[in-house]
C-alpha positions as CSV (number, residue, x, y, z in Angstrom):
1,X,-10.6,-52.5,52.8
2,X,-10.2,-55.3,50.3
3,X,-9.6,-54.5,46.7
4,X,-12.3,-55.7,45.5
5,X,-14.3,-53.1,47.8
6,X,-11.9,-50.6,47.3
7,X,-12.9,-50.5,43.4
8,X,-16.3,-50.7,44.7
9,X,-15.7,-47.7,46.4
10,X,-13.7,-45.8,43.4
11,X,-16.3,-46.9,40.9
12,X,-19.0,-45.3,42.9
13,X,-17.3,-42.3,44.3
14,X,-16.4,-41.0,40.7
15,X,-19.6,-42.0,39.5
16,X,-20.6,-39.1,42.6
17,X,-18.2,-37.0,41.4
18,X,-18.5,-36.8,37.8
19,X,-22.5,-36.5,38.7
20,X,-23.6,-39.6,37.0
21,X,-25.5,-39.9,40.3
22,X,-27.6,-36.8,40.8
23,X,-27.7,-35.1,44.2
24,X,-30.1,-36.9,46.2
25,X,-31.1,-39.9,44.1
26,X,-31.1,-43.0,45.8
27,X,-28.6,-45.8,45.9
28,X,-29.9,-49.1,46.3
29,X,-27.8,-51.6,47.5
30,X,-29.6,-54.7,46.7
31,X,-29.1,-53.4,43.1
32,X,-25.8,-52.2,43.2
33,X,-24.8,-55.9,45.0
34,X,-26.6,-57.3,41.7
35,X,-24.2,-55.0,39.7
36,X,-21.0,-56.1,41.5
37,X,-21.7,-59.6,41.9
38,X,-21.1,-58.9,45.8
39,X,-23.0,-59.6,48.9
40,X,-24.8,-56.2,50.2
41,X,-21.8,-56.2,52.9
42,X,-19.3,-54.8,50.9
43,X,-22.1,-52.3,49.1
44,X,-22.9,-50.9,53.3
45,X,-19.6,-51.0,53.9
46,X,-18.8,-48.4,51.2
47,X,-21.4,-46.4,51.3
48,X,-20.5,-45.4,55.2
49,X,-17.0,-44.9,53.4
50,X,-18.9,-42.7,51.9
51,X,-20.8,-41.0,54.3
52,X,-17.7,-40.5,56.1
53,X,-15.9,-39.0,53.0
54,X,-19.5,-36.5,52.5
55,X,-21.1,-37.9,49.5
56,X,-23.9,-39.9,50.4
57,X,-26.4,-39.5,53.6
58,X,-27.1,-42.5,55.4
59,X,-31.1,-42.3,57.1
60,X,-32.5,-45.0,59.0
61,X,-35.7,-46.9,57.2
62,X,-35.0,-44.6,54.0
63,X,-31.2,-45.7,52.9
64,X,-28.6,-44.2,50.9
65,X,-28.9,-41.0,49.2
66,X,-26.3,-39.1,46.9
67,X,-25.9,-35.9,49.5
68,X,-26.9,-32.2,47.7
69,X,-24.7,-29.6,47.4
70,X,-25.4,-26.4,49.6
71,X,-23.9,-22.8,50.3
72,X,-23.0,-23.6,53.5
73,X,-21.5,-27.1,52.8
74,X,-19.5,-25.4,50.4
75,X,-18.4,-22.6,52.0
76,X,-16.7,-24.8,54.7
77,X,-15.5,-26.6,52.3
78,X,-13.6,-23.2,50.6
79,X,-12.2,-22.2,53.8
80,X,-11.1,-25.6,54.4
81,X,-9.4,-26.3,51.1
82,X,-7.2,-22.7,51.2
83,X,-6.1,-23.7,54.3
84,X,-4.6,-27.0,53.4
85,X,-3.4,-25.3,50.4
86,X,-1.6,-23.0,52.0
87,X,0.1,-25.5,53.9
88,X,1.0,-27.9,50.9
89,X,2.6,-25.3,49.3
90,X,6.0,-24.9,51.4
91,X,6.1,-29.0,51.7
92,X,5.7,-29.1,48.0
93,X,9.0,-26.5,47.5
94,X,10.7,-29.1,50.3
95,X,10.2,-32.4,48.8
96,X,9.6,-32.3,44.7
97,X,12.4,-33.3,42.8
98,X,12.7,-33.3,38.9
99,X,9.8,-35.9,38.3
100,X,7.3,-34.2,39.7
101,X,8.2,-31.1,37.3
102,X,8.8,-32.9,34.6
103,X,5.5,-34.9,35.1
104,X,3.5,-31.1,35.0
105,X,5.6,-30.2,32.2
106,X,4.2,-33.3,30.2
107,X,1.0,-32.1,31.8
108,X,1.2,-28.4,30.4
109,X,1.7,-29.8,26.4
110,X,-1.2,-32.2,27.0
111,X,-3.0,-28.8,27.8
112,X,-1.9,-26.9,25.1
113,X,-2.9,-29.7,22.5
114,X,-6.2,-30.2,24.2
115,X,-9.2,-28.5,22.1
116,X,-10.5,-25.5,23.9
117,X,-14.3,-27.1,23.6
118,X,-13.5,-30.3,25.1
119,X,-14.4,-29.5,28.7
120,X,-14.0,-32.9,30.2
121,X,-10.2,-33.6,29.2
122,X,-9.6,-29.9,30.4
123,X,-11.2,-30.4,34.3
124,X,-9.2,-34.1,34.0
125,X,-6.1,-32.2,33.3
126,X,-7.2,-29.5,36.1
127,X,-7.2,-32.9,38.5
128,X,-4.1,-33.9,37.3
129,X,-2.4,-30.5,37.5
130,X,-3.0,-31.1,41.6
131,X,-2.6,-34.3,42.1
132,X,1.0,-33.9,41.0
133,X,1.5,-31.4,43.5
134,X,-0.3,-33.1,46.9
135,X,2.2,-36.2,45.9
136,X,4.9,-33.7,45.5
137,X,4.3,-32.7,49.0
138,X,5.8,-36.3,50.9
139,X,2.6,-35.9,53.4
140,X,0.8,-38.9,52.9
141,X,-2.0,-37.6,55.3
142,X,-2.2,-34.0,53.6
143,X,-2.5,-35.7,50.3
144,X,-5.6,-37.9,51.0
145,X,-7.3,-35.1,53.4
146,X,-6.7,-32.1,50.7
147,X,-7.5,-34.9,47.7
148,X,-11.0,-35.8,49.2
149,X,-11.5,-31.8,49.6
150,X,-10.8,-31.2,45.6
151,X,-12.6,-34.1,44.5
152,X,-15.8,-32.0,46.3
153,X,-14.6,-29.0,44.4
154,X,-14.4,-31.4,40.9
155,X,-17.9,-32.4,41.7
156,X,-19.0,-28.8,42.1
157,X,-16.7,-28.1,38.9
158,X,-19.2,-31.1,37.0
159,X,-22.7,-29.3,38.1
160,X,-22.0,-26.2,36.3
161,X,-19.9,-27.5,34.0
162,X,-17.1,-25.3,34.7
163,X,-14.4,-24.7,32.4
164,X,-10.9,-24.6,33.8
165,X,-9.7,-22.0,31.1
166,X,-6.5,-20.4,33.5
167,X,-4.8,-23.6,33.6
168,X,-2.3,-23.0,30.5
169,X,-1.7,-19.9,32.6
170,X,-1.3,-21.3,35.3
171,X,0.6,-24.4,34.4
172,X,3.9,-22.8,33.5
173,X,3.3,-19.8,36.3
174,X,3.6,-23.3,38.4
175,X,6.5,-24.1,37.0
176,X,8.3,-21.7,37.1
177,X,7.7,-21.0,40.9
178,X,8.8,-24.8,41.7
179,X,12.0,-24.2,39.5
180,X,13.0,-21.3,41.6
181,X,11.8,-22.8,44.9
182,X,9.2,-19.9,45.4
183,X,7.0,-21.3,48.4
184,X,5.1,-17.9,48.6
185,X,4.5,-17.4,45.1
186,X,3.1,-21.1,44.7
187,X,1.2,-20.1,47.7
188,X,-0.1,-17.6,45.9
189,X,-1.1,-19.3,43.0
190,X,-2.8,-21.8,44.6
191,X,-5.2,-19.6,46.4
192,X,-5.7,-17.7,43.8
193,X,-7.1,-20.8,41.7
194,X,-9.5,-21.5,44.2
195,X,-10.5,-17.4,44.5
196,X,-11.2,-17.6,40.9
197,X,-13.2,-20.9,40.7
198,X,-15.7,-19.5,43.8
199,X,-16.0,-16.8,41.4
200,X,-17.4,-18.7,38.5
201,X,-19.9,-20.9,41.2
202,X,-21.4,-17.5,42.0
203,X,-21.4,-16.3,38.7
204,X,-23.3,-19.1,38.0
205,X,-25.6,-19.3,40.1
């Protein structure tokens, strides 16, 4: 993909994720072409990006549509995600060095000064928090597979508006577990976060 698509495709895919595009409104591509200044080749070329990816249903004769978000969906997508995240965690304790630590270290103070009503900076941070950690892992693979999981989970996170309040909590709990090379105990913490956000989703539904 050329760069030009490829911030085609970013532009869009947040626009998904952060739910400026409702679940299942349209995407037009003669108008999003218009938008880009592109031919509608590079607009169908990243909307099966993504289709494959799970955010947009392609329908012959009716087009693009942003894809909803369903119990079933998202329980495969739950079993899914603890699974990869129990397998970051041991490559994580493997292959960080310093930087990644001192990269969620900067990451915890940004936390700590962030107001407690500014939800948006706080699920940005959340983000943050693990993409540190996939790049800590030196699996190029896991890291795109388990980031295209989480940014499903962010989306979900968007819709109800979800407030990542254990964060400071579990920021330095993080830590603190890399520091001591504790594979099972950032195993543990990582589950745990998801547990606790599948919590809130039903709580608020």
């Amino acid at each position: 993909m050329t760069p030009a698509n490829n911030h085609i495709y970013q532009q869009l895919r947040d626009r998904i994720v952060t739910v400026d595009y409702k679940p299942g409104e349209p995407l037009n591509e003669k108008r999003l072409a218009a938008e880009f200044n592109v031919s509608r080749t590079p607009i169908r070329e990243t909307l099966i990006r993504l289709c494959g990816d799970g955010f947009v249903r392609l329908t012959p004769r009716r087009g693009a549509h942003i894809n909803d978000v369903n119990l079933q969906d998202f329980k495969s997508l739950i079993d899914y995600r603890i699974l990869l995240e129990k397998g970051l965690a041991p490559l994580v304790i493997a292959h960080m060095d310093d930087a990644h630590i001192h990269q969620l270290e900067q990451l915890h103070q940004t936390v700590q000064k962030a107001p407690a009503d500014q939800i948006k900076a706080l699920m940005g941070c959340d983000t943050r928090y693990h993409a540190i950690l996939r790049s800590a892992a030196g699996n190029p693979l896991l890291e795109r597979g388990l980031g295209n999981i989480q940014l499903h989970f962010t989306r979900v996170e968007y819709l109800i508006r979800y407030k990542p309040k254990r964060l400071p909590v579990e920021l330095p709990q993080t830590i603190a577990a890399l520091k001591e090379r504790d594979g099972r105990k950032l195993e543990q913490l990582l589950v745990e976060h998801v547990h606790f956000f599948v919590k809130q989703v039903k709580r608020s539904l």
